[in-house]
DRENRO-312772 format. One record per residue (C-alpha): z negated, x, y negated; chain. Coordinates in Angstrom, 1 decimal, padded with zeros to 4 digits. Layout:
<pts>
> Z;X;Y;A;
...
</pts>
This chain:
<pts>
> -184.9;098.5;000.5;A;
> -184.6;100.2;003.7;A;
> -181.3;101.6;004.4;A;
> -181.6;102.2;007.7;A;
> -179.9;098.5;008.6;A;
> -176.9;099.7;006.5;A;
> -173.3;100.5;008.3;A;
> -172.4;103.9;008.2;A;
> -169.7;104.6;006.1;A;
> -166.4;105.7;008.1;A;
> -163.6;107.8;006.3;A;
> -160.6;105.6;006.0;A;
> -157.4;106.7;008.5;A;
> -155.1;105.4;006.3;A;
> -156.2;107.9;003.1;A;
> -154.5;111.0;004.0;A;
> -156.8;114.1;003.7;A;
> -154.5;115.9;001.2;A;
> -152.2;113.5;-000.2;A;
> -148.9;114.5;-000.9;A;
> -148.3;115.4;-005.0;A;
> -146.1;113.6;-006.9;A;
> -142.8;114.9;-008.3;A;
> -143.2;114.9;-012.0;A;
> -139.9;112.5;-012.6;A;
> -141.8;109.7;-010.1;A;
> -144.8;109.9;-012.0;A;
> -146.5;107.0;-013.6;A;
> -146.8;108.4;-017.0;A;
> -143.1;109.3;-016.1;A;
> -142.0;105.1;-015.4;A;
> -144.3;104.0;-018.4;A;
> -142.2;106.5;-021.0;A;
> -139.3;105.2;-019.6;A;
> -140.3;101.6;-020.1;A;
> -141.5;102.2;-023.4;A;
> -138.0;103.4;-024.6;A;
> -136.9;099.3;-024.1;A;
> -139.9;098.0;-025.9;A;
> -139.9;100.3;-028.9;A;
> -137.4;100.9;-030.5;A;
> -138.6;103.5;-032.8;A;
> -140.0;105.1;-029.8;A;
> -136.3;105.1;-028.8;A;
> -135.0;106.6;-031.2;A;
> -137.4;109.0;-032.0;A;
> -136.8;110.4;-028.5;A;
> -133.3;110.6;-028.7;A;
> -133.8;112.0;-031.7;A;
> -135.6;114.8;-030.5;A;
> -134.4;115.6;-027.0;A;
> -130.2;114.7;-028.0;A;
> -129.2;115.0;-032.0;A;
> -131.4;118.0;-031.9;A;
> -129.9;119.5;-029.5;A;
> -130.4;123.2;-030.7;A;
> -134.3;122.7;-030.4;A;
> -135.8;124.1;-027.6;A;
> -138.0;121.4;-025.2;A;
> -141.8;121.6;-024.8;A;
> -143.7;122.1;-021.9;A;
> -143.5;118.2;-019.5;A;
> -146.6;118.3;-018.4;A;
> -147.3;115.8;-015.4;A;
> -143.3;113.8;-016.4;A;
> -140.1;114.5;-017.0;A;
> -138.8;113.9;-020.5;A;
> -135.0;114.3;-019.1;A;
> -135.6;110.8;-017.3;A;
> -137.0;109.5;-020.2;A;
> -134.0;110.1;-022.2;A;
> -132.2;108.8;-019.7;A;
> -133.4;105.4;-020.0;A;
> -133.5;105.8;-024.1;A;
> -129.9;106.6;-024.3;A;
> -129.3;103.4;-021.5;A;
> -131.8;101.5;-023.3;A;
> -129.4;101.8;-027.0;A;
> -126.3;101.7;-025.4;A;
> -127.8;098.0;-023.9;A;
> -128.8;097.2;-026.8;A;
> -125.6;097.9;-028.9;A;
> -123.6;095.9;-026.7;A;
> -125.5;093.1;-026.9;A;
> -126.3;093.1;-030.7;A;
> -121.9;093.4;-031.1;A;
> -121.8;090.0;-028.5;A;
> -124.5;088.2;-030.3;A;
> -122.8;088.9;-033.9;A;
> -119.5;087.5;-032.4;A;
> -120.8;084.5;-031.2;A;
> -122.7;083.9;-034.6;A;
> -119.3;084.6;-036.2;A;
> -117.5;082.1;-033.6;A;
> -120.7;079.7;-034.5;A;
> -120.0;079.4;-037.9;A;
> -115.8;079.2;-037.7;A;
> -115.9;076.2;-035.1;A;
> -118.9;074.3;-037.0;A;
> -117.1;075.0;-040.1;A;
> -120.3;076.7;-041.7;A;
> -123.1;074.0;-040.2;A;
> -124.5;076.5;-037.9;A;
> -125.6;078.6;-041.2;A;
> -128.6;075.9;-040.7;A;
> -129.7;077.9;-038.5;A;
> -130.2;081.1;-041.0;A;
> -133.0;079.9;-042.9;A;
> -135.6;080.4;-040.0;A;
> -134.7;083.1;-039.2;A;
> -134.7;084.5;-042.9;A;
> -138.2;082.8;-042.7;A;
> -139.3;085.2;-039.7;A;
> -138.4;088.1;-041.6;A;
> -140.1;088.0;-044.4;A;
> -143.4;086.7;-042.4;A;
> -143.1;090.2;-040.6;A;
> -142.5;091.8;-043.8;A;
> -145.7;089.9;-045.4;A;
> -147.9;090.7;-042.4;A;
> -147.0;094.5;-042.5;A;
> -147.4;096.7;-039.3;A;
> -151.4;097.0;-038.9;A;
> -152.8;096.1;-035.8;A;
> -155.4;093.3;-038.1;A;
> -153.7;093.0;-041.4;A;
> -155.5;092.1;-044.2;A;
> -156.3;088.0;-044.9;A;
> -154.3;088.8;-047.9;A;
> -151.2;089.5;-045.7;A;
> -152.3;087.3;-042.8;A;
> -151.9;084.0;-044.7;A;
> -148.9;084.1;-046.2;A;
> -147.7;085.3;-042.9;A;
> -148.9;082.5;-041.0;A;
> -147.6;080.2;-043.6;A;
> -143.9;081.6;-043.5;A;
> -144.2;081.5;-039.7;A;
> -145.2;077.8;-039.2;A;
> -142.6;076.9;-041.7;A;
> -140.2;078.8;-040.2;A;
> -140.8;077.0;-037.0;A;
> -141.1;073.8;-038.3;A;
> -137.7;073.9;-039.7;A;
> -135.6;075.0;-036.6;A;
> -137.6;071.8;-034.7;A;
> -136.0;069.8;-037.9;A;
> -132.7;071.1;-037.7;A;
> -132.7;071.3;-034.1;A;
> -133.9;067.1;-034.3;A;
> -131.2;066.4;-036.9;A;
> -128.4;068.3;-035.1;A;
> -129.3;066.3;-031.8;A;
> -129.2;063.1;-033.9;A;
> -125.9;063.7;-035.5;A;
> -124.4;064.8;-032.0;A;
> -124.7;061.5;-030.6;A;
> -124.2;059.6;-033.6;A;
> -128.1;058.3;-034.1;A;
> -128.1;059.8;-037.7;A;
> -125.7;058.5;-040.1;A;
> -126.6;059.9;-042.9;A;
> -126.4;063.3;-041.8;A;
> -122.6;064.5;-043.7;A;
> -121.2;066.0;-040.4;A;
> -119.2;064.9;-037.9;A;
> -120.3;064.6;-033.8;A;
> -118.0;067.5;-032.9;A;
> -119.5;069.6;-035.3;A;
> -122.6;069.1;-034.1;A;
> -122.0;069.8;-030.4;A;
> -119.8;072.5;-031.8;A;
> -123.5;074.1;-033.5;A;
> -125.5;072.8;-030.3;A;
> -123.0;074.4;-028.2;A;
> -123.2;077.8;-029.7;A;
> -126.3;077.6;-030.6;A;
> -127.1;077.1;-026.1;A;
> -125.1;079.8;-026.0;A;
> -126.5;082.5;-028.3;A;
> -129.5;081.5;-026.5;A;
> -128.5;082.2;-023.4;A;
> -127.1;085.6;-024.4;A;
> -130.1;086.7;-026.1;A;
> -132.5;085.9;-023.2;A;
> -130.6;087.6;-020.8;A;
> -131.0;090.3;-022.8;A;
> -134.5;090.7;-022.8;A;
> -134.5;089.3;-019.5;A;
> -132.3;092.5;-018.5;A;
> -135.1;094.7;-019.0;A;
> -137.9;092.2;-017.1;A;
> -135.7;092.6;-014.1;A;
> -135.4;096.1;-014.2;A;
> -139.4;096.5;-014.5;A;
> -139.2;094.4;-010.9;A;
> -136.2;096.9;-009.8;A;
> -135.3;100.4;-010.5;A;
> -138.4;100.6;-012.6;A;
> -140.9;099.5;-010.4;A;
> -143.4;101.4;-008.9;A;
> -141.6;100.7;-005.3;A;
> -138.6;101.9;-006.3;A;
> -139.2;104.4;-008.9;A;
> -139.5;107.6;-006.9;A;
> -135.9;107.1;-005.6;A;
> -134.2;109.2;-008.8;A;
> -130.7;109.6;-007.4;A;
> -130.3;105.3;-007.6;A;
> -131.4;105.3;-010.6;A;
> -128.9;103.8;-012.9;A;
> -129.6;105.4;-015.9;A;
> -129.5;109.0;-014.5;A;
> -125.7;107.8;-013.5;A;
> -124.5;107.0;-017.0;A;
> -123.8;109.0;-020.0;A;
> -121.0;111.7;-020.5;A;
> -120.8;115.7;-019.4;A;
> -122.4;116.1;-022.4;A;
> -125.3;114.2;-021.5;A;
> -125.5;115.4;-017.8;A;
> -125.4;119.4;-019.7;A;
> -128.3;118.2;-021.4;A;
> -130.4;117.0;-018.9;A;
> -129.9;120.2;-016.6;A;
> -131.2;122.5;-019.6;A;
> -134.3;119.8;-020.4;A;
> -134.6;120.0;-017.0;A;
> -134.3;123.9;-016.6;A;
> -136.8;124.3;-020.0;A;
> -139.4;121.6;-019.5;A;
> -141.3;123.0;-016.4;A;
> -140.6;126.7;-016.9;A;
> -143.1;129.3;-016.7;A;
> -142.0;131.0;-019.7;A;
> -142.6;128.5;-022.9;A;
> -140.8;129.4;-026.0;A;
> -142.9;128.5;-029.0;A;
> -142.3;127.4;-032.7;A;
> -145.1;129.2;-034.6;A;
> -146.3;126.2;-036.1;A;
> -147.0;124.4;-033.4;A;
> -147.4;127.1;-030.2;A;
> -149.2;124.2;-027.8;A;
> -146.7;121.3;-028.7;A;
> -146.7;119.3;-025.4;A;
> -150.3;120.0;-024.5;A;
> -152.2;117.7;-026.4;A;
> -154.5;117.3;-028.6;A;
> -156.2;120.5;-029.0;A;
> -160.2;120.5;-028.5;A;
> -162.4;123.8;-030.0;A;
> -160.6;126.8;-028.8;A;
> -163.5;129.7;-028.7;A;
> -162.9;132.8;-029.2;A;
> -165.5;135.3;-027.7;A;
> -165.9;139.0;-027.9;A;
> -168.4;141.1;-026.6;A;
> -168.9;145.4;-026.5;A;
> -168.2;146.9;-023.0;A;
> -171.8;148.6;-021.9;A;
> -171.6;150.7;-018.7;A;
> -174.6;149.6;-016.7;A;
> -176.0;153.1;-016.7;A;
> -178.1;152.4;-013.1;A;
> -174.4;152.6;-011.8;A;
> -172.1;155.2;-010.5;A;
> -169.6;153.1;-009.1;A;
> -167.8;152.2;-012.2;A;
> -164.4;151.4;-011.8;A;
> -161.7;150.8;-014.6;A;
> -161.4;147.3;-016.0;A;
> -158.6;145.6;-017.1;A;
> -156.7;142.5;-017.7;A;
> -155.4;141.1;-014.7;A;
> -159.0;141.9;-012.8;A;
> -160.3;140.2;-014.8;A;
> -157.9;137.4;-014.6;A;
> -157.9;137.3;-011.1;A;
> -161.4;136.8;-010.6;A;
> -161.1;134.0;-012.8;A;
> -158.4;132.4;-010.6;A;
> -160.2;132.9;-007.4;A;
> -163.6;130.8;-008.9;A;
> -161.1;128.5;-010.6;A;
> -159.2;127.7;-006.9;A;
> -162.9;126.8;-005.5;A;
> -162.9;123.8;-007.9;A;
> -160.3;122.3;-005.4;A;
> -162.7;122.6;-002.5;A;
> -164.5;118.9;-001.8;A;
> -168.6;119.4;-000.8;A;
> -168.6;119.8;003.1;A;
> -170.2;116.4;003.7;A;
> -167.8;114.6;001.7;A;
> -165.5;113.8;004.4;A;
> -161.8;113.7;004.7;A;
> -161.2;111.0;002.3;A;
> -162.1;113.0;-001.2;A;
> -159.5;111.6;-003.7;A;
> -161.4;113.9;-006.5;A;
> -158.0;114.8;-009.2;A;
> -160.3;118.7;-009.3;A;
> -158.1;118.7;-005.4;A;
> -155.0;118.7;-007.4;A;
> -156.3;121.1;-009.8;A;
> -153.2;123.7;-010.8;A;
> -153.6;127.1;-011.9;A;
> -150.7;129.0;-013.0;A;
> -149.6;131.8;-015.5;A;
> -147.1;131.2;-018.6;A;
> -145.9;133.4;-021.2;A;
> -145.2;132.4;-025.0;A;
> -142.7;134.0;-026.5;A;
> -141.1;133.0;-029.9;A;
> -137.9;131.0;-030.1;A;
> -137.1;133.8;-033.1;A;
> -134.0;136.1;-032.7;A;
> -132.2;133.5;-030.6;A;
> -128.3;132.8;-031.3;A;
> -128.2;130.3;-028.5;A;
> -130.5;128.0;-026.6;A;
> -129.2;129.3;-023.6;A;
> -130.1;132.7;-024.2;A;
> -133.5;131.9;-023.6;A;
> -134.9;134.5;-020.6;A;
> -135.6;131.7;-018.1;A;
> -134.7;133.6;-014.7;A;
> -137.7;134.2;-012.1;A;
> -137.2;138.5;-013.3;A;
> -137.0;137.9;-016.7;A;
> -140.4;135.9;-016.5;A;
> -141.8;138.8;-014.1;A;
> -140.5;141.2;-016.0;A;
> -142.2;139.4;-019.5;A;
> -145.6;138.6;-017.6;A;
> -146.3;142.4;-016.3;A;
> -146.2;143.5;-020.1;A;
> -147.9;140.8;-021.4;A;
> -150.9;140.4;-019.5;A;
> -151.9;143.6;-020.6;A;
> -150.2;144.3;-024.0;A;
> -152.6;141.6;-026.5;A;
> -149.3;141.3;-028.7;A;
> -149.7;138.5;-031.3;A;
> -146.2;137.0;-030.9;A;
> -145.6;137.1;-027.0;A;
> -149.5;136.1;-025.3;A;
> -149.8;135.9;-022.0;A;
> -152.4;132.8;-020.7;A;
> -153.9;131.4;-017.4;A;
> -152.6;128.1;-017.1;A;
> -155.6;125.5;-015.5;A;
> -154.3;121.8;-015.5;A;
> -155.7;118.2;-014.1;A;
> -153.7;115.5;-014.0;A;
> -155.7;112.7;-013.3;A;
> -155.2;108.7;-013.8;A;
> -151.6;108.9;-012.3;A;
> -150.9;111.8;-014.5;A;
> -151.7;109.8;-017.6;A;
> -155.2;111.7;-018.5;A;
> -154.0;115.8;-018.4;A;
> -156.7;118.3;-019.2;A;
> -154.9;122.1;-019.6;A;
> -157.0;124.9;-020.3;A;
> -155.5;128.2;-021.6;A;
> -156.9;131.0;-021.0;A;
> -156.2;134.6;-022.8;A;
> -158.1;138.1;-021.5;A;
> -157.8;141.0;-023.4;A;
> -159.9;144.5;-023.4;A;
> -158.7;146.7;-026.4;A;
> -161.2;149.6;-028.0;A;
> -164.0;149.3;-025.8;A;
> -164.4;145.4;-026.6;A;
> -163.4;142.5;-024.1;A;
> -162.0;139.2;-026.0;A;
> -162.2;135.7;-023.8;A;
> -159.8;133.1;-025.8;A;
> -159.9;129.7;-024.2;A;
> -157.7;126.7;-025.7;A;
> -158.7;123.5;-024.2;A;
> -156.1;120.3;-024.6;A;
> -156.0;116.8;-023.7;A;
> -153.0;114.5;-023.1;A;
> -154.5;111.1;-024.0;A;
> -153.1;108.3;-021.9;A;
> -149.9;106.3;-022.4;A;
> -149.9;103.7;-024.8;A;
> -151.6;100.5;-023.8;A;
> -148.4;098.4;-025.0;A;
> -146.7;100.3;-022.3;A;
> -149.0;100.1;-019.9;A;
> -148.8;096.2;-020.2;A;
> -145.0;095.9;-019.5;A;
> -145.4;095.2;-015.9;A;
> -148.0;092.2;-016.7;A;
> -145.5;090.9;-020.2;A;
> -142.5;091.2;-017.7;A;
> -144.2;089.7;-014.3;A;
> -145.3;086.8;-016.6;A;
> -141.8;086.3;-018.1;A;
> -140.1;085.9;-014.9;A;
> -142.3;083.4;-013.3;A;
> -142.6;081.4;-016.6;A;
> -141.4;077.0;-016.3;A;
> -137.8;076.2;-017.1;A;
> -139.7;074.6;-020.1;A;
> -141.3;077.8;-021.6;A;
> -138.5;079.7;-020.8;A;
> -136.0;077.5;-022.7;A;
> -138.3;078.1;-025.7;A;
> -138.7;081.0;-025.7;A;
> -135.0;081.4;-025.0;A;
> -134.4;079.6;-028.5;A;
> -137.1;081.5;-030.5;A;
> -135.1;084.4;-030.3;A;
> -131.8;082.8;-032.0;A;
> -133.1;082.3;-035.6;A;
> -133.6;086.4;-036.1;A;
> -131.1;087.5;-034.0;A;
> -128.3;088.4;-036.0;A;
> -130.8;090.2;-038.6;A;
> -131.6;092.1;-035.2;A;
> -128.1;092.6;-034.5;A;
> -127.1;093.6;-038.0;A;
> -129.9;096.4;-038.2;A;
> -129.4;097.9;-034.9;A;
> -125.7;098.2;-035.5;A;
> -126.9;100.2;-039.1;A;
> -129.1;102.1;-037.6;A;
> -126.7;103.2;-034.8;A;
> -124.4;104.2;-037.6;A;
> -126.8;106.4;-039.2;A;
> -127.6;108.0;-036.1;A;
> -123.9;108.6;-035.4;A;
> -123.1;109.9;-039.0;A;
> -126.5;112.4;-038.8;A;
> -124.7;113.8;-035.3;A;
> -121.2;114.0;-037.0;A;
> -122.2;115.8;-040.1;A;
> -125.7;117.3;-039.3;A;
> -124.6;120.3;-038.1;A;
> -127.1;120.2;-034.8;A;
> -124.5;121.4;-032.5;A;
> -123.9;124.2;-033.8;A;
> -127.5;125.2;-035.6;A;
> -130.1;128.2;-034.7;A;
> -132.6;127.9;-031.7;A;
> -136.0;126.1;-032.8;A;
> -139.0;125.9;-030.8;A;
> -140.0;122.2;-030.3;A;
> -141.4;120.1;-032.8;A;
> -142.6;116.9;-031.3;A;
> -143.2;115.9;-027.7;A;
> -141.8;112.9;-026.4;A;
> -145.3;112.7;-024.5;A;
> -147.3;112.6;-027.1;A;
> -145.4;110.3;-028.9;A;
> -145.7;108.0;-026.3;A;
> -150.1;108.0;-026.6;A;
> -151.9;105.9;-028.6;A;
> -154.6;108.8;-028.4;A;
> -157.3;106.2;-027.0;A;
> -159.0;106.7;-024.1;A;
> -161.4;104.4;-021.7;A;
> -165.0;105.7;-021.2;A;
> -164.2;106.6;-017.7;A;
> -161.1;108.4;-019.0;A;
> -163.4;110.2;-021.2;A;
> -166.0;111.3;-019.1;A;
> -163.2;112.9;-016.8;A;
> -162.4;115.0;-019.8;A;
> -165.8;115.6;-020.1;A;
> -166.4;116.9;-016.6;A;
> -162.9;118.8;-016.2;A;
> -163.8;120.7;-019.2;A;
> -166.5;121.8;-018.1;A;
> -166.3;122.4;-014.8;A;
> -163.0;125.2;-016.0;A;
> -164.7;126.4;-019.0;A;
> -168.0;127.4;-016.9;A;
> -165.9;128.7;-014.4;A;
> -164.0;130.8;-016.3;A;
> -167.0;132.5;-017.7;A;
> -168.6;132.9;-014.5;A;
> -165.5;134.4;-013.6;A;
> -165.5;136.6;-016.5;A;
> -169.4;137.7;-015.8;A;
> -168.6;138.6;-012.3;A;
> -165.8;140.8;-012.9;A;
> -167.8;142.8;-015.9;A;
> -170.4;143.5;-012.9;A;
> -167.9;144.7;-010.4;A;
> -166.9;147.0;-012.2;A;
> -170.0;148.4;-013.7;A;
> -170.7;147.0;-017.4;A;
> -173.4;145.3;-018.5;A;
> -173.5;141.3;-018.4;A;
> -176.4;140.3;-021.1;A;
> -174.5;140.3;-024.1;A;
> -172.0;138.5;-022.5;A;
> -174.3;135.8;-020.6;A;
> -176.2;135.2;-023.8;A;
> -173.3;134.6;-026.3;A;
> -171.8;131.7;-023.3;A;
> -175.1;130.4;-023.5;A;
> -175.0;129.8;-027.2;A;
> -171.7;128.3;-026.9;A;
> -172.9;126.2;-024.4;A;
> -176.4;125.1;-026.6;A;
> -173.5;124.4;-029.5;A;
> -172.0;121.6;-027.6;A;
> -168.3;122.4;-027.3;A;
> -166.7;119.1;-029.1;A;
> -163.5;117.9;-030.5;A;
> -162.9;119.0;-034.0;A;
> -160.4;116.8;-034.4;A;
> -158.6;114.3;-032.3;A;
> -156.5;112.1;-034.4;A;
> -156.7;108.5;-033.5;A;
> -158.5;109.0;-030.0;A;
> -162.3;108.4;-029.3;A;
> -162.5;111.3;-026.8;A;
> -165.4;113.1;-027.1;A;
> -167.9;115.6;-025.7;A;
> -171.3;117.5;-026.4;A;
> -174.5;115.9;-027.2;A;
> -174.6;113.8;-030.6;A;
> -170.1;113.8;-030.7;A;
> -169.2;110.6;-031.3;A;
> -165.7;109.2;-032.0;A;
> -164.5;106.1;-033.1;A;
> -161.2;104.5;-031.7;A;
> -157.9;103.5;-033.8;A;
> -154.2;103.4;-033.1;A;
> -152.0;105.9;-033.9;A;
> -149.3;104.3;-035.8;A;
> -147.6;107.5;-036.5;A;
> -145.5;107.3;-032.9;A;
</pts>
């Protein structure tokens, strides 16, 4: 086909030619956290968990969000859900007083409903052995609130005489039983309305009308300062057993080392260190951002937004405070001048290369170490992949968008599905609550030893699954750094006089190896010739 009768294609006006970056607490992967701490529960609570009772811990690196906003909405998303589990209990309470005990009819569903979801387990496809008797509790647990619900209409309006009850009791359980109805789908409805208001793309961005950020006590706004203070700070203090927490998933770092020759057909050997060689690699690194020269104005390539910075690790150890922590502009100066060149074990410097791409829900971070000690130079590079946010997340818009535009009918329906298990809700979230209060009293947090983070509200929040596309980014980020970085590495061993071939040959049989994922728990990322990777949920967050 000739292509000669085909419009030329014109760079679009309206796509700005460097598109303004987005502030990590108006990210997506920030909103879709946030959302996620009204959907799950143990989500919830594990990031209050982490980022509130332990409060002595030190926070990871946020990359691409801002976990401080995500407690935000956890702590608003409890308190929410507290007050409605204390109203719903009263009005069960108030049920069963003015029906004189009929409304306890409406129990057995509900007690139904609990042990189907018991019997079913929590596997995405449970075994038929726990699938059946499931379904079975389910349909008989429906079929009996459409009964009672029948009988209870009969015996209101007198239609049923042998039902032992009088009318008023009957309009007493109908009434309440409206009621509790209402309450509890105005609570779930609370949150559908906030996915259409402060939590919608539109109106995300705007942080300072956020509602959450304005609740919670001085306690609570102290916190968030230091999260926020910690979270995007240069200098990242480290527990030992987990120095990348916050990155990722962690792909083959490679370690290389390789004897420095001086090219003997040169005399204009000059002294390499460290930070040349580091900054050679920055400058290759930086091109990566350039689009092709035909490409026009419109490139939307993430490699634009490509960010290169330097961090030093430095162990939480020795710390009497979490405050103590050195996080001034000349304490991190002062740390990065002596580590870049130093090799220590416990403080490491590292060349900081990050992508965010897919709204900041895909983040590719490539750490990269240089150090020249005894006539040897050692290239460390630690790849790690932030796997998107969960898909259940990711599907709140849609769930919530559906809910609000669903018939009186359906709505009504659904609005009395929730009643049956809603004092079993109410009951457990007020125990749980408890327990959370009584680990805060008596835990001793407050008043414990610095730690280095643990977990990563982040990467709780992944199911560690990725889309082919998603992949293939991963795949082409990686290896755009990583062959950057040792072209970087070659062309500073030249400058300054030493010999290349060693080098150039060992990055060659790196690169015939196939760099891969040697493992990615519960993600199907993968990369190299023959990887392979099959996909599964990661039930652990």
């Amino acid at each position: 086909m000739s292509t000669a009768s085909l419009p030329r294609q014109q760079p679009d006006p309206s796509v700005p030619s460097h598109p303004a970056p987005v502030a990590p607490h108006a990210s997506e992967a920030t909103r879709l956290l946030c959302a996620g701490t009204y959907l799950d529960t143990a989500y919830r609570d594990r990031v209050i968990e982490q980022l509130r009772l332990n409060e002595h811990r030190v926070v990871p690196p946020s990359l691409g969000f801002d976990a401080a906003r995500v407690l935000s909405h956890a702590l608003r998303a409890r308190r929410l859900e507290l007050l409605w589990a204390v109203a719903l209990l009263v009005l069960w309470t108030a049920g069963l007083a003015v029906s004189y005990g009929l409304f306890a009819g409406y129990l057995m569903p509900g007690v139904l409903l609990v042990a189907a979801r018991w019997a079913r387990g929590t596997g995405a496809r449970p075994p038929l052995y726990r699938w059946y008797p499931a379904f079975a509790l389910r349909c008989t647990a429906w079929s009996s609130l459409a009964l009672l619900l029948l009988l209870n209409l009969l015996a209101a309006f007198g239609l049923f005489g042998g039902f032992p009850v009088a009318a008023w009791q009957a309009w007493a359980c109908l009434v309440v039983l409206a009621v509790t109805a209402f309450c509890a789908h105005t609570q779930r409805g609370r949150f559908h309305r906030a996915l259409a208001a402060e939590l919608s793309p539109r109106h995300f961005a705007d942080l300072a009308s956020d509602p959450a950020e304005q609740e919670g006590g001085a306690r609570v706004h102290r916190l968030r300062q230091r999260i926020r203070l910690e979270q995007h700070a240069p200098l990242i203090m480290y527990q030992e057993a987990r120095p990348f927490c916050g990155a990722g998933f962690a792909y083959d770092t490679w370690v290389l080392a390789v004897e420095l020759r001086p090219d003997e057909e040169r005399e204009d050997r000059t002294p390499i260190s460290n930070r040349v060689v580091l900054e050679k690699v920055r400058r290759l690194v930086e091109q990566l951002r350039v689009p092709a020269e035909r490409a026009g104005p419109g490139v939307r390539d993430r490699l634009r937004r490509l960010e290169i910075d330097e961090c030093v690790f430095l162990p939480v150890e020795g710390l009497t405070s979490r405050a103590q922590a050195p996080y001034s502009a000349a304490a991190f100066e002062e740390h990065r001048a002596r580590a870049v060149e130093e090799g220590g074990e416990k403080r490491r410097h590292f060349l900081r290369i990050r992508v965010g791409g897919w709204d900041e829900e895909l983040v590719v971070t490539v750490f990269v170490r240089i150090h020249t000690q005894g006539g040897m130079l050692m290239l460390e590079v630690a790849p790690h992949v932030l796997a998107p946010v969960r898909g259940d997340f990711k599907e709140a818009d849609r769930v919530a968008h559906r809910a609000r535009n669903n018939t009186a009918l359906g709505t009504a329906v659904g609005a009395l599905a929730l009643v049956p298990t809603s004092p079993f809700r109410s009951v457990v979230q007020l125990l749980w609550a408890a327990v959370h209060a009584g680990r805060a009293l008596v835990g001793g947090h407050a008043g414990a030893l610095p730690e280095g983070p643990e977990l990563s509200v982040r990467e709780l929040g992944t199911d560690g699954t990725g889309s082919q596309f998603q992949a293939m980014d991963v795949d082409r980020y990686l290896k755009s750094v990583q062959d950057r970085v040792a072209n970087g590495v070659r062309i500073a061993l030249a400058e300054c006089g030493y010999q290349t071939g060693e080098f150039v040959q060992k990055i060659v049989n790196i690169s015939n190896g196939d760099v891969h994922i040697a493992k990615v728990e519960g993600s199907n990322f993968a990369v190299g010739t023959g990887a392979s990777a099959t996909m599964s949920r990661n039930t652990g967050s």
